[in-house]
Residue frames as qw, qx, qy, qz and C-alpha x, y, z in Angstrom:
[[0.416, -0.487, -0.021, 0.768, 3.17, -38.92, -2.05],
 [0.294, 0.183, 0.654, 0.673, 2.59, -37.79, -5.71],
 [0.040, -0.682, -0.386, -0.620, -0.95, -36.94, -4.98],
 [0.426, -0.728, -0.173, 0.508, -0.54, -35.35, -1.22],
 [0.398, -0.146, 0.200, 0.883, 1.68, -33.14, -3.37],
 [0.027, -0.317, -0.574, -0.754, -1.22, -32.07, -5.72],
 [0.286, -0.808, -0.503, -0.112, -3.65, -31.70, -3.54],
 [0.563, -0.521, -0.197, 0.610, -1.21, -29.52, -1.62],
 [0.216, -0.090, 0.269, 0.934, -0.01, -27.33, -4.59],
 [0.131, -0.553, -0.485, -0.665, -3.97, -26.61, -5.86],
 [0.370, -0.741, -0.528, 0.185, -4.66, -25.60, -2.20],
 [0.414, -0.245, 0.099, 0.871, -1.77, -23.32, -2.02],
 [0.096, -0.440, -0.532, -0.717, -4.07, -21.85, -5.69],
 [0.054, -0.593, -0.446, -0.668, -6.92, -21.16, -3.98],
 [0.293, -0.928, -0.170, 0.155, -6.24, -19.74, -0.87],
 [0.544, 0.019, 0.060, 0.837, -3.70, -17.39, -2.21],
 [0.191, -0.692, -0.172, -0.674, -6.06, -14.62, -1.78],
 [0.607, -0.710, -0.357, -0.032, -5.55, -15.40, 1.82],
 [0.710, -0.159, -0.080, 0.681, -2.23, -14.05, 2.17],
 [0.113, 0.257, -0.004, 0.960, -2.89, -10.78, 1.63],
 [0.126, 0.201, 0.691, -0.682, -5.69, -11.33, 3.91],
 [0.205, 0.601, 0.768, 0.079, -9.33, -12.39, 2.79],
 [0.046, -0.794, -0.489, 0.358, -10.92, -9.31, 3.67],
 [0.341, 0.792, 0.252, 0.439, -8.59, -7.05, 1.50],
 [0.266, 0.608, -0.173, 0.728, -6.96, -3.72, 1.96],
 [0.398, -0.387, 0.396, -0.732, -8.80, -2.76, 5.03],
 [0.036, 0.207, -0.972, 0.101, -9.55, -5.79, 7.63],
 [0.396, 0.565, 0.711, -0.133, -13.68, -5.61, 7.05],
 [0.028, 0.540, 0.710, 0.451, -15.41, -4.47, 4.39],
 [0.182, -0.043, -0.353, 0.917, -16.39, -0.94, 4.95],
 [0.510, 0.544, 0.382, -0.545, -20.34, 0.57, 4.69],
 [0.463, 0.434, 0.555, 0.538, -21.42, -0.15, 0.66],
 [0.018, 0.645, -0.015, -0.764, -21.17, 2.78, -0.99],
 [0.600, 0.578, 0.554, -0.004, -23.56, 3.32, -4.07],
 [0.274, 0.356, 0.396, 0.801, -23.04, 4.77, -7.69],
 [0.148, -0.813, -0.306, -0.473, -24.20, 8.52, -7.13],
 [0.507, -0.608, -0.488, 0.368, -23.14, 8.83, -3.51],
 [0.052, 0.963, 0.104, 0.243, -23.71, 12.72, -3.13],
 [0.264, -0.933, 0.228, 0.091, -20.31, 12.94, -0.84],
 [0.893, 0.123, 0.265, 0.343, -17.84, 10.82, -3.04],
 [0.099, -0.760, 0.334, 0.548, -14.51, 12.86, -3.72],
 [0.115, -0.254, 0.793, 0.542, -14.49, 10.11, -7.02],
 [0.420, 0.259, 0.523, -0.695, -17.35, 10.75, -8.47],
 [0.713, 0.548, -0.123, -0.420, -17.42, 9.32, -12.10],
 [0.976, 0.009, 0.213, 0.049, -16.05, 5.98, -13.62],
 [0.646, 0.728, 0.039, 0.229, -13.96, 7.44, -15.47],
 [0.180, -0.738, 0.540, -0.362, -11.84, 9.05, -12.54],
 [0.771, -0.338, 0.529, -0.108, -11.78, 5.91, -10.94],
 [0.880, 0.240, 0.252, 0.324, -10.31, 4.11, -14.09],
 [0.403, 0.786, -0.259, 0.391, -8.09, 7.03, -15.20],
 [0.234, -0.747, 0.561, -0.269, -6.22, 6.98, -11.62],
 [0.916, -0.100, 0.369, -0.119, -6.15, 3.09, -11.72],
 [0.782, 0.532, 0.093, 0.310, -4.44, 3.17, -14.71],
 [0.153, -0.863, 0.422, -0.232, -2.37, 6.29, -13.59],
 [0.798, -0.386, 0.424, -0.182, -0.64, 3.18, -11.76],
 [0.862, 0.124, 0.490, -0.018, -1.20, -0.02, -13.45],
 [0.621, 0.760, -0.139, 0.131, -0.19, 1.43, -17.06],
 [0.110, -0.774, 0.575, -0.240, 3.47, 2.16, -15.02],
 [0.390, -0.452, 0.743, -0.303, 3.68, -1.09, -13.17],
 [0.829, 0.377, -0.004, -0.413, 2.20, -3.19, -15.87],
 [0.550, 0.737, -0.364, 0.147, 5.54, -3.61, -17.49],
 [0.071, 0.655, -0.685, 0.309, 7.52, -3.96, -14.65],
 [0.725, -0.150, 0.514, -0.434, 5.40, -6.92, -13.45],
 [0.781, 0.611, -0.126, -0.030, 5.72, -8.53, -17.07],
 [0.344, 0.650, -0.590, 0.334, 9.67, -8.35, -16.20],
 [0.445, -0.315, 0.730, -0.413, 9.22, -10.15, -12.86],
 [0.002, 0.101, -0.994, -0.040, 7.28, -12.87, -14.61],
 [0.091, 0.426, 0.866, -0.247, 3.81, -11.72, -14.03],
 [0.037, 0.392, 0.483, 0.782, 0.91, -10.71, -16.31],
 [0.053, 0.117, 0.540, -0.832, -0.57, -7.98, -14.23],
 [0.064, -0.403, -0.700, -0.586, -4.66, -8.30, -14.57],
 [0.322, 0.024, 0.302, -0.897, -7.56, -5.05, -13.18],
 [0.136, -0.521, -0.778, -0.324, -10.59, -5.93, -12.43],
 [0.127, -0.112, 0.063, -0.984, -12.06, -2.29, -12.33],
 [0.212, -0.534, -0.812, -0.102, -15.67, -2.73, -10.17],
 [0.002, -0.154, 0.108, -0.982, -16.95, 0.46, -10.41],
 [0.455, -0.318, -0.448, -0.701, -20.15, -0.81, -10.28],
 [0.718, -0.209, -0.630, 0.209, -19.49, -2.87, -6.92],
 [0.314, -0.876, -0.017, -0.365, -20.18, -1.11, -3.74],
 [0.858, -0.353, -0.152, 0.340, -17.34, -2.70, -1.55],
 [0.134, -0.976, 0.154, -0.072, -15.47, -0.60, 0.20],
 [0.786, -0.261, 0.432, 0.356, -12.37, -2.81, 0.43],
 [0.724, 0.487, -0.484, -0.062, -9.89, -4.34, -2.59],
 [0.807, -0.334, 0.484, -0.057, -7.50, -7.11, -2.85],
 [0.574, 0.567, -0.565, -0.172, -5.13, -9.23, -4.93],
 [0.890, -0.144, 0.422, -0.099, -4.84, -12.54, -5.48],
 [0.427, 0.674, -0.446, -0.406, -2.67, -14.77, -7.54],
 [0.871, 0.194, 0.451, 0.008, -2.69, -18.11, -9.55],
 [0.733, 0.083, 0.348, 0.578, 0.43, -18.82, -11.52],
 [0.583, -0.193, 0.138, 0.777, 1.03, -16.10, -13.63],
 [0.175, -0.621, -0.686, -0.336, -1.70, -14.45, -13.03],
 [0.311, -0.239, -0.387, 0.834, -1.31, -11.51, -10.78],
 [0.287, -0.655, -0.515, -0.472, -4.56, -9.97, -10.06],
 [0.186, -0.078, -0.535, 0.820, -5.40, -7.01, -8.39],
 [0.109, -0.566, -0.795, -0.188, -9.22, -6.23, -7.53],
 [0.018, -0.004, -0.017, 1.000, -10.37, -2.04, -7.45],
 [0.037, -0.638, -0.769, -0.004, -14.12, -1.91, -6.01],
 [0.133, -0.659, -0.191, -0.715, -16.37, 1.42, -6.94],
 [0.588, -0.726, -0.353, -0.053, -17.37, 1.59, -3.16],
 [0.622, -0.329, -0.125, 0.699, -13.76, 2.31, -2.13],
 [0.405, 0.243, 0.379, 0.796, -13.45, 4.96, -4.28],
 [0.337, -0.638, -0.465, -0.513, -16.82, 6.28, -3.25],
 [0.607, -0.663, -0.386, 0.205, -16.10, 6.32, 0.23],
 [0.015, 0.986, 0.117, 0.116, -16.01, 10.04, 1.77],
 [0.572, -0.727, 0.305, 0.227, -12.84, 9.45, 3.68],
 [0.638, 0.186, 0.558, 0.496, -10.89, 8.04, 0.18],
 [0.239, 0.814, -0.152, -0.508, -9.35, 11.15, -1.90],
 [0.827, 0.548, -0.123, 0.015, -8.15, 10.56, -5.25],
 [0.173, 0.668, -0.689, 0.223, -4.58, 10.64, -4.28],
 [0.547, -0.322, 0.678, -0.370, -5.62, 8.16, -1.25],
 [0.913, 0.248, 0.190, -0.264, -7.19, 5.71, -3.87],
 [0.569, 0.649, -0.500, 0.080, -3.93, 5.98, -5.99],
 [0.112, -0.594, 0.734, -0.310, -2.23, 4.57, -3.08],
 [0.718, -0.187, 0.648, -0.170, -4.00, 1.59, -2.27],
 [0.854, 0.468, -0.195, -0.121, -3.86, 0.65, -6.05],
 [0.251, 0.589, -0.737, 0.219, 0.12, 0.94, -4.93],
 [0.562, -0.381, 0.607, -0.413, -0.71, -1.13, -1.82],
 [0.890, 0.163, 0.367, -0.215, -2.60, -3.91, -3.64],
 [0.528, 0.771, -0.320, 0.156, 0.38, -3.77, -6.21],
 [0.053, 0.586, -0.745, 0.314, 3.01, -4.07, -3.77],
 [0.802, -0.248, 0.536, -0.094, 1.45, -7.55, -1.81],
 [0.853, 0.518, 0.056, 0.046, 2.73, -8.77, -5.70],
 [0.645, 0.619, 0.004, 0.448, 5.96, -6.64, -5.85],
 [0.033, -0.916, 0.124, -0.380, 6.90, -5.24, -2.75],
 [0.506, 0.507, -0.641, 0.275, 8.92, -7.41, -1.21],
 [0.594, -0.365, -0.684, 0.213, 10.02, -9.05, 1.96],
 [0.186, -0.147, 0.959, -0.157, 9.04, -9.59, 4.68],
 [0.424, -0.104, -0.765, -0.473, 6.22, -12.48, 2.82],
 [0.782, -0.081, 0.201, -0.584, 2.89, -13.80, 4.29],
 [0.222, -0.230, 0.946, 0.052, 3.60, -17.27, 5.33],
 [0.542, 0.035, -0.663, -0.516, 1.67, -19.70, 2.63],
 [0.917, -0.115, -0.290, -0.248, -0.63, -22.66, 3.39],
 [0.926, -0.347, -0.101, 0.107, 0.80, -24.84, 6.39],
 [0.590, -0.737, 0.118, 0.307, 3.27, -21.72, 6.84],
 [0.387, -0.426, 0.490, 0.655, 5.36, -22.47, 3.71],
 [0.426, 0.303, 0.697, 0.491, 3.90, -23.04, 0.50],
 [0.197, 0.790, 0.481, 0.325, 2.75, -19.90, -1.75],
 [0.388, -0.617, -0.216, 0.649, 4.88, -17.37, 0.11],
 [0.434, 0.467, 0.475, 0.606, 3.97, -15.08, -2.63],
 [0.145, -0.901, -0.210, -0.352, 1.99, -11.74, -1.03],
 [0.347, 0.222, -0.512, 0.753, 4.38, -9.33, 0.87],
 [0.236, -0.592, -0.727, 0.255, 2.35, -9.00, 4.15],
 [0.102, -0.853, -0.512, -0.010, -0.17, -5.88, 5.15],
 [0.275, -0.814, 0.162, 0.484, 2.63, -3.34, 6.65],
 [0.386, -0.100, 0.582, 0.709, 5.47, -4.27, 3.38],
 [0.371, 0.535, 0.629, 0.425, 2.82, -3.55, 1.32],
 [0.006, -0.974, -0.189, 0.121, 1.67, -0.05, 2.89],
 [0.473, -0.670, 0.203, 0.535, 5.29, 0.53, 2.84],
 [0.373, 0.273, 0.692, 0.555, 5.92, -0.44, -0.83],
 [0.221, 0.884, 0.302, 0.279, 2.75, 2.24, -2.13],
 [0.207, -0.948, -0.233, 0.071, 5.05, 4.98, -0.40],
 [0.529, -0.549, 0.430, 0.484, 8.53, 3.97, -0.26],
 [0.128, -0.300, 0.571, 0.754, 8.46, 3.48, -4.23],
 [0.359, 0.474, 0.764, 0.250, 5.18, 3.08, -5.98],
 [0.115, 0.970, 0.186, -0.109, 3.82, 7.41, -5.70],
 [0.218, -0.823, 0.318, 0.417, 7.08, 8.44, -6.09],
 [0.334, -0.092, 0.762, 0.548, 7.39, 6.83, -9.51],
 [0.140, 0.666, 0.732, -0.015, 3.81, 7.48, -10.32],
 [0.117, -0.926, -0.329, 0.147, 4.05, 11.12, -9.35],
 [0.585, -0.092, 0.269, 0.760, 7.77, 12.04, -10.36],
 [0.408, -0.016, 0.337, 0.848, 6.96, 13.80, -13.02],
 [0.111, -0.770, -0.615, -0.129, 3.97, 15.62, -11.64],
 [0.074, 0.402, -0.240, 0.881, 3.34, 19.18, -10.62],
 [0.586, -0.398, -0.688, 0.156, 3.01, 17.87, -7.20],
 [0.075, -0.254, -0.295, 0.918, 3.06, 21.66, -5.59],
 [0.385, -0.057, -0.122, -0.913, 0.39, 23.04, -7.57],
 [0.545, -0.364, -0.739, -0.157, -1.46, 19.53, -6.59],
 [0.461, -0.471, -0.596, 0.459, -0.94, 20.57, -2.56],
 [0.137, 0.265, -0.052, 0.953, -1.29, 24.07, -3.10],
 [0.495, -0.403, -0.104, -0.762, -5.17, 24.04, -1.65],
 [0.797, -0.214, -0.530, -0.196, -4.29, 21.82, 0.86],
 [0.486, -0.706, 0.282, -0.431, -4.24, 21.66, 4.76],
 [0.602, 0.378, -0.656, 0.253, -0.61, 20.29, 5.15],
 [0.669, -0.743, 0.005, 0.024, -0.31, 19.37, 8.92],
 [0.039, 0.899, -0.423, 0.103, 2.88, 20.68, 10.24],
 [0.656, -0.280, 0.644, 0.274, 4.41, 17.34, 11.35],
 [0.820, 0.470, 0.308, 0.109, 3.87, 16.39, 7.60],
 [0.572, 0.809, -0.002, 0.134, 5.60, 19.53, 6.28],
 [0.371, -0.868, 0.329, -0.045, 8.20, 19.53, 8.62],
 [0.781, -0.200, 0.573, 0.146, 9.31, 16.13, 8.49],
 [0.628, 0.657, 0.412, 0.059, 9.26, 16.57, 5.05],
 [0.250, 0.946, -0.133, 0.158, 11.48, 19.24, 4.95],
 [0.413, -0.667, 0.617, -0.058, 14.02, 17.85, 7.13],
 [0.768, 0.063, 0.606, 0.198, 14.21, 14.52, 4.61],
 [0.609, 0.537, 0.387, 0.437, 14.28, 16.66, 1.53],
 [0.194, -0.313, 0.084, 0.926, 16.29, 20.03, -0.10],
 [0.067, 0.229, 0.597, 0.766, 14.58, 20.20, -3.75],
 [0.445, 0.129, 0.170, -0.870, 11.12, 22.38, -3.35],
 [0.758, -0.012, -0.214, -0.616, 9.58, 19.68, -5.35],
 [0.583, -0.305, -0.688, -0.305, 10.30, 16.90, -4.28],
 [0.164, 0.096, 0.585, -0.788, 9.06, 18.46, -0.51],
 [0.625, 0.222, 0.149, -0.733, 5.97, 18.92, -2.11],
 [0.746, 0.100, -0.604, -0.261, 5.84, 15.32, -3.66],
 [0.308, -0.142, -0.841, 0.422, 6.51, 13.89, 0.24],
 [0.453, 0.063, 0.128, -0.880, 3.58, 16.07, 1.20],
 [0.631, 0.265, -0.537, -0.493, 1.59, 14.55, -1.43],
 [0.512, 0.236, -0.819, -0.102, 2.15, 11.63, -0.39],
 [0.037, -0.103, -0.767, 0.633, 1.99, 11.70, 3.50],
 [0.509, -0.011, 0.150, -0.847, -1.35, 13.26, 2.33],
 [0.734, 0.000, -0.271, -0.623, -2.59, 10.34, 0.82],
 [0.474, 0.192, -0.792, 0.334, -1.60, 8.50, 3.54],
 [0.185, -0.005, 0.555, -0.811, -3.57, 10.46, 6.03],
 [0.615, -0.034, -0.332, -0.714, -6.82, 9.69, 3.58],
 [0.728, -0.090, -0.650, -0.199, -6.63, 6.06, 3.58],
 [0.283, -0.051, -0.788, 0.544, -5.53, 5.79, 7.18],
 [0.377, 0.011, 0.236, -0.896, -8.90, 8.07, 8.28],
 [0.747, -0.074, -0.400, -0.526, -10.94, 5.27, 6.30],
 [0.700, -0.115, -0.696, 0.112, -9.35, 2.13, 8.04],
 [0.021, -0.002, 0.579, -0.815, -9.41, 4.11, 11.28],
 [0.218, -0.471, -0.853, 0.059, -13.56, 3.86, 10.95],
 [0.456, -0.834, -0.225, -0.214, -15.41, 5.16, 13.74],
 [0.674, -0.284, -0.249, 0.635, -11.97, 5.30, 15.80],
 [0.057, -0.864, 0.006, 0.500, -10.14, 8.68, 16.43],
 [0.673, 0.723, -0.056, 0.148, -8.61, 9.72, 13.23],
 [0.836, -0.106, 0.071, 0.534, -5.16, 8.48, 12.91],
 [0.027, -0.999, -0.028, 0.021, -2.60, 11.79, 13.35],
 [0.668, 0.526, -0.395, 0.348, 1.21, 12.41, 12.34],
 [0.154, -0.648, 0.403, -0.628, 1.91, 13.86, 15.78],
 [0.780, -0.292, 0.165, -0.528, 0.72, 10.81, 17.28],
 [0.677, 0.252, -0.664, -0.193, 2.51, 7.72, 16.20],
 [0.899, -0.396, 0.041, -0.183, 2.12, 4.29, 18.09],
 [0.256, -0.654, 0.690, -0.178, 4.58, 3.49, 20.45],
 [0.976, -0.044, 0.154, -0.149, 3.98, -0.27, 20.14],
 [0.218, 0.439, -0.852, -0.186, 7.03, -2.61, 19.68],
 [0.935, -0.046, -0.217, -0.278, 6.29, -6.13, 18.47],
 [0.515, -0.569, 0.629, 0.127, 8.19, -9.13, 19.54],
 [0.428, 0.011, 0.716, 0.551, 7.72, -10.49, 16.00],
 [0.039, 0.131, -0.481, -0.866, 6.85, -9.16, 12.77],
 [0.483, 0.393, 0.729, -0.283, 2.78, -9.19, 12.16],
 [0.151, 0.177, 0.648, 0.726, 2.21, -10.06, 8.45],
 [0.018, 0.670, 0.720, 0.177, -1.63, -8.90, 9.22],
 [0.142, 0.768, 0.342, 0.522, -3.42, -5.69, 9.39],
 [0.238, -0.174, -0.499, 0.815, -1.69, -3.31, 11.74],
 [0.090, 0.800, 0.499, -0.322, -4.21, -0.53, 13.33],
 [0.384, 0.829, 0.068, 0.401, -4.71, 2.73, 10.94],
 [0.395, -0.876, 0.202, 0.189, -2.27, 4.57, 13.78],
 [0.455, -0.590, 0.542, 0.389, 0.66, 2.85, 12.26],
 [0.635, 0.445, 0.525, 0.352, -0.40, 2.10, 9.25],
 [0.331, 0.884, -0.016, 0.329, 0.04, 5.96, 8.65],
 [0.296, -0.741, 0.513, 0.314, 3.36, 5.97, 10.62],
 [0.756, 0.168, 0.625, 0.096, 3.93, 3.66, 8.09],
 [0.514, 0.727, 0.344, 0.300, 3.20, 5.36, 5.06],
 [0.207, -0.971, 0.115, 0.043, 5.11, 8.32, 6.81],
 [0.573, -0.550, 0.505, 0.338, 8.58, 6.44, 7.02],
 [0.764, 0.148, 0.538, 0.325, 8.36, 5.23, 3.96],
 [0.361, 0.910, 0.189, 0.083, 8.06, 8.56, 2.18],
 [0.278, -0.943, 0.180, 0.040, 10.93, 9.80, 4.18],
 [0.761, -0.095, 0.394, 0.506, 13.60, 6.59, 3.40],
 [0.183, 0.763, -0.440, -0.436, 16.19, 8.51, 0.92],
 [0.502, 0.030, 0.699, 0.508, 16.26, 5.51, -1.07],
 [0.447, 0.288, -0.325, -0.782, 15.29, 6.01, -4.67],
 [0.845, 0.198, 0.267, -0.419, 12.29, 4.23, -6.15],
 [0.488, 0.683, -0.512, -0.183, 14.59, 3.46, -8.89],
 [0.157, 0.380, -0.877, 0.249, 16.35, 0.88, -6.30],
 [0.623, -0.202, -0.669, -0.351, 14.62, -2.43, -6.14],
 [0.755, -0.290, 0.340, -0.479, 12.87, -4.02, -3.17],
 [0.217, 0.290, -0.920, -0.147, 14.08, -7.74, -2.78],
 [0.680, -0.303, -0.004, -0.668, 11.64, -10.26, -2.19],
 [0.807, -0.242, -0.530, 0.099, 13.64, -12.12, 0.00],
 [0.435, 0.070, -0.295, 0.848, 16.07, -9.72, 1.86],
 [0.177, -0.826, -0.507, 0.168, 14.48, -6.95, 4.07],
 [0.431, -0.572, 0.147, 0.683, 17.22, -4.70, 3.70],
 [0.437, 0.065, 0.530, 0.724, 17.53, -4.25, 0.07],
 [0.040, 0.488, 0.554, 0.673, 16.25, -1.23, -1.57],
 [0.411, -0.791, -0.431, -0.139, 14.61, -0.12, 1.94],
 [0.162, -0.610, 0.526, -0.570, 15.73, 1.71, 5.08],
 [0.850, -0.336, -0.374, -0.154, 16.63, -0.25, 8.04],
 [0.596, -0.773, 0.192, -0.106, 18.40, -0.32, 11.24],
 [0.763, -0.160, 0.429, 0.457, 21.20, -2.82, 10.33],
 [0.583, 0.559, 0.221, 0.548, 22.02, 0.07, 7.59],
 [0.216, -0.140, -0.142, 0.956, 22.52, 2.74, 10.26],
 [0.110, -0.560, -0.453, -0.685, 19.07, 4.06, 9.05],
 [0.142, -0.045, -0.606, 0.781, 17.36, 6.57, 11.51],
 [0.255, 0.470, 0.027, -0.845, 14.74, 8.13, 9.54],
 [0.616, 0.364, -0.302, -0.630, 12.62, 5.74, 6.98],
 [0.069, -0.012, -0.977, 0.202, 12.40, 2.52, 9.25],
 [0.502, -0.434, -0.686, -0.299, 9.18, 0.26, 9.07],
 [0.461, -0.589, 0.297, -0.594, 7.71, 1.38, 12.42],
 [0.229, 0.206, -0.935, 0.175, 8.10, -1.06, 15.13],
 [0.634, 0.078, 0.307, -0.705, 4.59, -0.91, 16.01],
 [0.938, 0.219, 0.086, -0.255, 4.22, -4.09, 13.09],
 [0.649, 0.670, -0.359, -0.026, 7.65, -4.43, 12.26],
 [0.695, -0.654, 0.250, 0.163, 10.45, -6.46, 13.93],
 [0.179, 0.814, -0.511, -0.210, 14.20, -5.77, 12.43],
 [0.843, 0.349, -0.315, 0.260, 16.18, -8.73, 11.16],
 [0.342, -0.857, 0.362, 0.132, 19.37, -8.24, 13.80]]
């Protein structure tokens, strides 16, 4: 029994990169994209480690308080279009590949976000990616918690104390964005810090959308699940996704639990109307 256990707890180790899904942020591995590429909105190593850090330097600390020593591995030099995080005891590793970064459809703001994303399978709470034979390792919040996490509180701590209007000032808000936006917020800024946000939501959803139609606010997917899928929803709801989460009126300030769906979030069993997980991946606790 003794060893069955061990052999059980070092499997659990090394597929714990599967719970947040092998493949990473996005569910393949997008075209490499080389150092130099002539249409890269991040075009120097330095940008790509200064907005990593933008992040990590924030959420370092607060991972350190949870119990875990947060470690980058910064592959600018790696063409993968993807990332990913894995972890091994107290070891919380999150993996940033030059290729994403490079890739045309990935703005700097959009990159900041999946850093939040790949951050939040660590820290964003339930609902969890069943472990190894369902239970064991139930460490990574699954694919949707996590998009939700970079939006509901990871930019909006990040970006607080930005001048997030003069960031959107040369930018082509779609009107759902600014609308909704307005109708969830009074303060001028932070309207223009839910912008902001929904924008780099619209980036990353345009990459994992591919060759598809580009994923649109005006559009969201009607799907309802009959249970919660921990894996990659399609880019349609991944940016309704990122959309609700901007909008929840919690504050970032108010934890995420990483058992409890409810805590810290919007949800239906709070009366919430307006910064519920979409039901396109999400099914409510009742």
């Amino acid at each position: 029994m003794m060893i069955l256990l061990v052999l059980l707890l070092s499997l659990s180790q090394a597929f714990a990169c599967s719970e947040d899904g092998s493949s990473g942020f996005a569910p393949h591995d997008g075209e490499p994209v080389p150092v130099g590429a002539k249409n890269a909105n991040i075009a120097t190593e330095d940008d790509f480690n200064r907005i990593i850090s933008s992040v990590t330097d924030i959420y370092a600390p607060i991972m350190s308080a949870m119990g875990g020593e947060l470690i980058v591995n910064r592959k600018w030099t790696d063409n993968t279009a993807n990332a990913n995080a894995t972890r091994s005891g107290s070891k919380w590793t999150i993996n940033m590949y030059g290729g994403l970064a490079r890739h045309a459809a990935i703005t700097p703001d959009g990159f900041a976000l999946v850093v939040c994303h790949e951050l939040g399978h660590h820290i964003g709470g339930a609902p969890k990616m069943g472990g190894l034979l369902g239970w064991l390792n139930r460490w990574a919040s699954n694919e949707g918690q996590a998009d939700y996490f970079s939006t509901l509180k990871c930019l909006r701590r990040v970006w607080m104390s930005e001048d997030n209007a003069a960031a959107m000032r040369e930018v082509d808000v779609p009107e759902v964005l600014r609308n909704s936006c307005d109708a969830s917020y009074r303060d001028v800024g932070d309207r223009a810090l839910c912008t902001r946000i929904g924008m780099a939501g619209l980036s990353t959803a345009t990459f994992l959308a591919g060759s598809a139609p580009a994923p649109r606010f005006e559009a969201p997917n009607a799907t309802v699940v009959r249970s919660t899928n921990d894996r990659h929803p399609e880019a349609q709801c991944r940016l309704d996704t990122y959309l609700q989460g901007v909008m929840c009126d919690k504050a970032f300030s108010e934890d995420v639990s990483q058992s409890d769906e409810v805590q810290g979030t919007c949800h239906p069993s709070l009366g919430s109307t307006v910064g519920n997980r979409p039901l396109c991946w999400f099914k409510p606790r009742t």
